[in-house]
C-alpha positions in Angstrom: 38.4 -17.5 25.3 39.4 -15.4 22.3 40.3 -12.1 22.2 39.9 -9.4 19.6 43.1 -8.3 17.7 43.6 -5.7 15.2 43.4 -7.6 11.9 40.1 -9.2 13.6 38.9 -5.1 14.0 39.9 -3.9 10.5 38.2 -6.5 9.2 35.2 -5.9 11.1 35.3 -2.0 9.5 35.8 -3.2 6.1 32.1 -3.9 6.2 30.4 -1.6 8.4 32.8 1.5 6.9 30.8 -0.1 3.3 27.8 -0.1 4.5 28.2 3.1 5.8 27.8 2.7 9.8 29.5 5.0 11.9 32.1 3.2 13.8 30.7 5.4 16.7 27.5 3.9 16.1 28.8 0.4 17.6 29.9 -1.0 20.4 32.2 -4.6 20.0 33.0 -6.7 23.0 36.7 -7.5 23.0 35.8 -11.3 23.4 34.7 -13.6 20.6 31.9 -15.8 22.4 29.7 -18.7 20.7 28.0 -17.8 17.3 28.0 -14.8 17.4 25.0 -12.0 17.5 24.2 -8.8 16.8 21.7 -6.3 18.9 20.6 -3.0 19.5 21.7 -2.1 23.0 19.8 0.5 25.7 21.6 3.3 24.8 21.1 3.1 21.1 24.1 1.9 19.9 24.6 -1.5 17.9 27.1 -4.2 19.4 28.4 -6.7 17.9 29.5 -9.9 19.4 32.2 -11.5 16.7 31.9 -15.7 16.9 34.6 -17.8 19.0 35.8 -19.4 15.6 39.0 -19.1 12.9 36.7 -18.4 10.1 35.0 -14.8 10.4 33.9 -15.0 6.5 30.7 -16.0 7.2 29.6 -14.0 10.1 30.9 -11.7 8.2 29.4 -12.0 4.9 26.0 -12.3 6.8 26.8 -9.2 8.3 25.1 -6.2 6.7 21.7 -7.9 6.5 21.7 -8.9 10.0 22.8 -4.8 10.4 20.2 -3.6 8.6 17.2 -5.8 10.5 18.7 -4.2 13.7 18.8 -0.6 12.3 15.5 -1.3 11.2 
């Protein structure tokens, strides 16, 4: 089980802060599990589950598409 740091986090906000998307608009579990996924939850917000793996660039890249399908 991997944990979320910082660098992990500021990375994360480099693309959603370009995109623009609120940081208050989503919700990111502290733990890195499987491949990944992104979803709208109940409340409205948009979590994002980053993937158990040492190389974030393609989750990532794929990133704001994958946003913008759930923002619809």
């Amino acid at each position: 089980m991997r944990v979320i740091d910082q660098q992990i986090m500021n990375r994360l906000f480099e693309v959603t802060d370009e995109i623009p998307l609120d940081r208050e608009a989503i919700q990111v579990p502290l733990v890195m599990e499987g491949e990944g996924k992104v979803a709208r939850t109940k409340n409205g917000r948009i979590e994002i589950t980053l993937p158990d793996t040492d190389d974030l660039g393609p989750f990532l890249a794929a990133l704001p598409g994958r946003l913008r399908e759930v923002a619809g």
